[in-house]
Phi, psi and omega in degrees: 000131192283169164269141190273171200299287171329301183302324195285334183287337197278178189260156229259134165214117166241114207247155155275153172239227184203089185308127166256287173254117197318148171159205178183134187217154165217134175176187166317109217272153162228128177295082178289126188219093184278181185271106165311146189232142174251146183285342178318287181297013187277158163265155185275305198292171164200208191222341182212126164294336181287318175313294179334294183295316184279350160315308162311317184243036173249311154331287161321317181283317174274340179273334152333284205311297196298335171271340147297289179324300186275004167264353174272342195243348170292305197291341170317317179280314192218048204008249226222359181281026190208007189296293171332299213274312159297293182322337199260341178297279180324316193294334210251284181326338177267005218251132177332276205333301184311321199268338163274347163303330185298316205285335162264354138308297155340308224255318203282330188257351154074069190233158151298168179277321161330297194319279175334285185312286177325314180290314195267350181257358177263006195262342198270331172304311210264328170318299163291353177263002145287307195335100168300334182295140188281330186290303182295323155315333195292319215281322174334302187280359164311307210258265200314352176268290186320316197292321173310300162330298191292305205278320185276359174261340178269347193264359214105315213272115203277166171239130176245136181305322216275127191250097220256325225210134176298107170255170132332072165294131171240119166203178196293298225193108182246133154298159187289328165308302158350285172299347218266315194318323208284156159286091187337289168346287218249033196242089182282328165198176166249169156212136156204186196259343188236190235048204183196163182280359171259007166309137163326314164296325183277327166303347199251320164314319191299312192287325198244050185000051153299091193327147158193134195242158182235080146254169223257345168285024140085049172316322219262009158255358207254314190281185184214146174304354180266345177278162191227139182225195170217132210239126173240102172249027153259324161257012145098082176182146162246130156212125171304086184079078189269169179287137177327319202284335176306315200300330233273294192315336188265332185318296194307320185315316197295321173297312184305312156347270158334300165315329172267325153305321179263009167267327173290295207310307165311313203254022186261341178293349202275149194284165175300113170224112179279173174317333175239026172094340178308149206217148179219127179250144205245107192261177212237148171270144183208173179231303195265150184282308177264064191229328154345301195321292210276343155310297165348284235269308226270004165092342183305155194265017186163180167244128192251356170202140188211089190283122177277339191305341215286334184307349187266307195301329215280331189245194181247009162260177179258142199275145165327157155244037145270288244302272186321310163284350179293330202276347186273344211262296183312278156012301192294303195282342204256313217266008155057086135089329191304143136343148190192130171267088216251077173311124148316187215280132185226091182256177189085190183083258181235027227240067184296124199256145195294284178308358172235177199249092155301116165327124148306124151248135163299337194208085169286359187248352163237046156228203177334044181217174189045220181341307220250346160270330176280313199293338206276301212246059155359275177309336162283330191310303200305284167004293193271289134027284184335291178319306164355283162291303154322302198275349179282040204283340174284283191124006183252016165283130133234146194271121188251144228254108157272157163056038155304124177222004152199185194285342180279340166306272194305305185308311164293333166289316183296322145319308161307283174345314199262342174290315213288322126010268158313334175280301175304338176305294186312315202240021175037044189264115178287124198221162184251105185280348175244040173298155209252154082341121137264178165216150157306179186213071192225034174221148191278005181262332161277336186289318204291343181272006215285330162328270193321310227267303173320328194261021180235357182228168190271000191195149182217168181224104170302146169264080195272015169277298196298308235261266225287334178290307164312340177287320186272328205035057164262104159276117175272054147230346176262132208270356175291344201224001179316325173267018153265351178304093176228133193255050144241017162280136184334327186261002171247347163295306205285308170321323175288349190241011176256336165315264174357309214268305181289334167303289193319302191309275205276019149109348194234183239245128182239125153247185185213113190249359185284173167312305182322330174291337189286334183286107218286357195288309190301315192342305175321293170312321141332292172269000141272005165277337185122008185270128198244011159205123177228155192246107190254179167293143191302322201259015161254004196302300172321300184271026152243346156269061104311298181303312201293296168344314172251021161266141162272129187298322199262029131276335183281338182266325170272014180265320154312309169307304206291328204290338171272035174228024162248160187239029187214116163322283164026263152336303246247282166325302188290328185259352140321304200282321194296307193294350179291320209295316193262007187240345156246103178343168147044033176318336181273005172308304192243067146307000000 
C-alpha cells in the first residue's frame, strides 16, 4: 500500500518499543478504542439492593455467554489452540467464591453493581501487578478486560470491531477475545501501550504471527487514523508518517526479512547438529496446552520447562487432582511420546496462591517458596505428585524439582514420591511407577553441592535466571541495578561448569532452562562448557539451532577456557561477542 500524499507532508516520528512478536509491517492505523470507565463517573447510592445484584449476575451471564460464543468462532478458526484462555475467563466469572464478593460488596457498602465490580476487580489488578514476576503482571490485564467486559454488559455497551482496509492496530491493552473479532486478514500488526510477552494478547499475536509491540507513551491516544506508519518488531520500533526514503529502505529490510524467516522456517526440523557432529538437542520452555502447537511447528525435540504455576494461579481455588490430570495427561498425549520436563509447584516469591495464608517476608524470594512451601504444604505437593505420576502412562513425563538447596530436600521429596506411589499402588489407580526426579540447579549451594546432589537424582536443570540473580545478589527487576545482572559473569560459568562436570562423573543427563539459552552470543559458550542441552521459548528454537549449526565444539571449548580465566563480565562479553561475530557465520541470519 503506497502511502498518501497527505501522510508524506507530515514530520517523520521515530520511537522504541518492546518486541513481543518478531515481524515488520506497514500500513494505515486503525485506532481500537473501547469506552473506559473512572470510578468518579459510577453512581455510588442506589435504591435496591436485590435490583443491584440481579444487574451484576445478569451482567455475568451475558459476558460467560459472549465468551463462549467467541471460544466457539475461535475454535472454527483456529481450532482449539485458544480454548484454555477463554475457558480460565469464564471460570474466574462463573466461581462461586468471585462472585459472592462482588455480591457483599454490594449488599455491605449499599453501592452499585458498577460501582462493586470496578473497586473488587481494581483491588485484583493491583495484586498482580505488585507481583515481580513479568507472567503474573501479565494476568493484570486478563482481570482489567473482565472488569471491561462485566461494566459494558451492565451499561449495554457494544464493541466495534469492523476493520475497512488491512491496518496497523492501536491500543492501550488488547484481549483475546479482542484480537480473535478483528479480521485476520486485515490485521498487518498490534501496538500497544501496556502488556507483555506472556500476556494473553501476545500468545494469541504469537500463534496467529502477528508483528507485535509495546510502547509505553499512550501511542494509541497519540496517532489518528490518517496516520500511516511502519512497525519493526524484531528490533523494537515504530514510525509515523515515515519519509519515502524510510518506505523505500524498511520495504528492502522487509524482503530480507521475509527471506530470512522462511529460510529458518524451513530449515526448523533439521537437527542442532555442529559442525564437527555433536547433536545438541533444543527443547522448548511452555505454560499452556496451546503452546503444543507452536512446540511442534518449532522443531523441538521436547519440552524442557513445563511451569506448572500458571494451573494454580489462573482461578481462585486451587485445582484438584483430575483438574491436573486431565491437563497433565493431554500434555503427555499431544507431545507423541516426546519427553517434558514437568516442574512442580514453584508458589511463594511472588507468586501467591489465594487459598493459602502466606506469611508477610521481608525477603520473599530467600523464603517460603517452590520446594520449601510444597514439603511444608504435604498435600497440595501430594495432590499434584498424584496427578503426575497418573497421567504419565506414555512414560515421557519428568519430574522436575525447584529451587533445591540442599540435601534433606531432594531425600524428603523422594520420600513424598514414594508414600504417594504407594498410595495408587493400594487403590488400583494406574500409574507410571518409574518417573525419573530431577532438580534445578539455580541456587549456588546446589551447583557447589551438585557432586552429592547427582548421585540421588535422574537429572539435573540449570536455572540461570535464579542461579545468576542469587549468585550476584542481583534483583533483576530493579532497574537502579539491572546492569549489573549478567548470567556471564565469571562466577556464574563457573558454577555452571562445576555443575557440568559433576552431572557428567555420575552418569546422568544436565540441561540448561534459563533466558541465557536464548541468546544466540551465548550458544558458543554453553557449548563449549558442555551442555549438550538446552531449553528456550518455541519461538527462538529455529534460530538457535542455526546458531548450533555454525558451531565448532572444540573451538567453543577453547573459548571456554579462555573466558574462565577472566576476571570480569565485561571481559568476558567482549571476547564472547568478538568470538561470536567472527566465528559464526551469517549472524544476520538471526535477527
Amino acid at each position: 500500500m503506497k502511502k498518501t500524499n497527505n501522510s508524506l507532508e507530515q514530520k517523520e516520528v521515530s520511537l522504541e518499543a518492546v518486541p513481543i512478536v518478531p515481524g515488520m509491517a506497514m500500513g494505515p492505523v486503525f485506532q481500537f478504542r473501547r469506552l473506559s470507565f473512572n470510578i468518579e463517573d459510577l453512581d455510588y447510592d442506589i435504591n435496591s439492593v436485590k435490583t443491584e445484584i440481579h444487574r451484576f449476575r445478569s451482567a455475568c451471564k451475558k459476558t460467560a455467554q459472549m465468551l463462549r460464543k467467541t471460544q466457539e468462532m475461535s475454535s472454527t478458526i483456529y481450532d482449539d489452540q485458544f480454548r484454555e484462555i477463554f475457558e480460565s475467563q469464564v471460570a474466574l466469572i462463573e466461581d462461586n467464591i468471585f462472585l459472592q464478593e462482588i455480591e457483599n460488596r454490594i449488599t455491605q457498602n449499599q453501592c452499585s453493581a458498577a460501582y462493586a465490580v470496578f473497586t473488587v476487580f481494581h483491588e485484583k489488578m493491583d495484586h498482580f501487578m505488585s507481583m515481580e514476576n513479568e507472567y503474573f503482571r501479565d494476568r493484570a490485564l486478563d482481570i482489567q478486560d473482565l472488569k471491561h467486559k462485566i461494566l459494558h454488559a451492565i451499561f449495554g455497551i457494544g464493541t466495534e470491531y469492523q476493520i475497512s482496509v488491512p491496518s496497523v492496530i492501536f491500543a492501550d491493552y488488547l484481549s483475546p477475545s479482542d484480537t480473535i473479532h478483528f479480521n485476520r486478514n486485515l490485521i498487518l500488526a498490534i501496538v500497544t501501550d501496556t502488556g507483555g510477552k506472556t500476556s494473553h494478547a501476545a500468545i494469541v499475536a504469537r500463534s496467529l504471527n502477528l508483528p507485535y509491540v509495546i510502547n509505553d507513551k499512550n501511542l494509541s491516544k497519540i496517532v489518528q487514523q490518517k496516520d500511516f506508519v511502519i512497525i519493526d518488531s524484531y528490533v523494537g520500533r515504530v514510525i509515523i508518517n515515515p519519509l519515502e526514503k524510510t518506505l523505500q529502505s524498511y520495504r528492502k529490510l522487509k524482503k530480507k526479512y521475509t527471506t530470512i524467516e522462511s529460510k529458518l522456517k524451513k530449515e526448523s526440523a533439521l537437527p542442532a547438529t555442529t559442525i564437527d557432529g555433536v547433536n545438541v538437542d533444543v527443547y522448548a520452555n511452555v505454560e499452556f496446552l496451546h503452546e503444543i502447537s507452536d512446540v511442534i511447528s518449532s522443531g523441538a525435540s521436547g519440552i524442557g520447562l513445563f511451569r506448572t504455576e500458571g494451573i494454580f494461579l489462573e482461578k481462585d481455588k486451587l485445582p484438584g487432582e483430575e483438574e491436573q490430570y486431565q491437563i497433565y495427561r493431554r500434555f503427555s498425549e499431544e507431545m507423541q511420546g516426546m519427553p517434558i520436563l514437568l516442574r512442580t509447584l514453584d508458589a511463594g516469591g511472588d507468586k501467591i496462591l489465594r487459598d493459602i495464608d502466606h506469611p508477610q517476608e521481608q525477603n520473599p524470594f530467600l523464603g517460603w517458596r517452590a520446594i520449601r512451601f510444597c514439603i511444608d504444604e504435604k498435600d497440595i505437593f501430594k495432590t499434584q505428585l498424584r496427578a503426575i505420576l497418573r497421567a504419565n502412562i506414555l512414560g515421557n513425563i519428568q519430574i522436575l524439582i525447584p529451587m533445591i538447596s540442599c540435601l534433606g530436600e531432594i531425600r524428603e521429596t523422594k520420600k513424598i514420591i514414594e508414600e504417594v506411589s504407594q498410595e495408587l499402588l493400594s487403590e488400583g489407580k494406574e500409574f507410571f511407577p518409574d518417573t525419573e526426579m530431577g532438580i534445578m540447579v539455580e541456587i549456588p549451594s546446589a551447583a557447589l553441592m551438585s557432586d552429592m546432589f547427582a548421585r540421588e537424582v535422574d537429572f539435573m536443570s540449570i536455572g540461570t535466571n535464579d542461579l545468576t540473580q542469587y549468585t550476584l545478589a542481583v534483583d533483576r527487576t530493579n532497574q537502579k541495578i539491572a546492569r549489573l545482572f549478567n548470567d556471564m559473569h565469571p562466577a556464574v560459568l563457573r558454577l555452571m561448569q562445576i555443575t557440568i562436570i559433576n552431572a557428567r562423573k555420575n552418569g546422568i543427563e544436565v540441561s540448561l532452562c534459563g533466558e541465557m539459552a536464548a541468546n544466540p552470543e551465548a550458544i558458543p559458550v554453553l557449548l563449549g562448557l558442555g551442555l549438550r542441552k538446552l531449553s528456550i521459548s518455541p519461538f527462538m528454537i529455529p534460530r538457535i539451532k542455526k546458531v548450533i549449526r555454525m558451531c565448532n565444539i572444540s573451538e567453543c571449548e577453547a573459548l571456554v577456557e579462555q573466558l574462565l580465566t577472566l576476571p570480569s563480565s565485561l571481559e568476558v562479553d567482549e571476547k564472547a561477542q568478538l568470538f561470536y561475530n567472527s566465528k559464526v557465520s551469517n549472524s544476520n541470519l538471526l535477527l
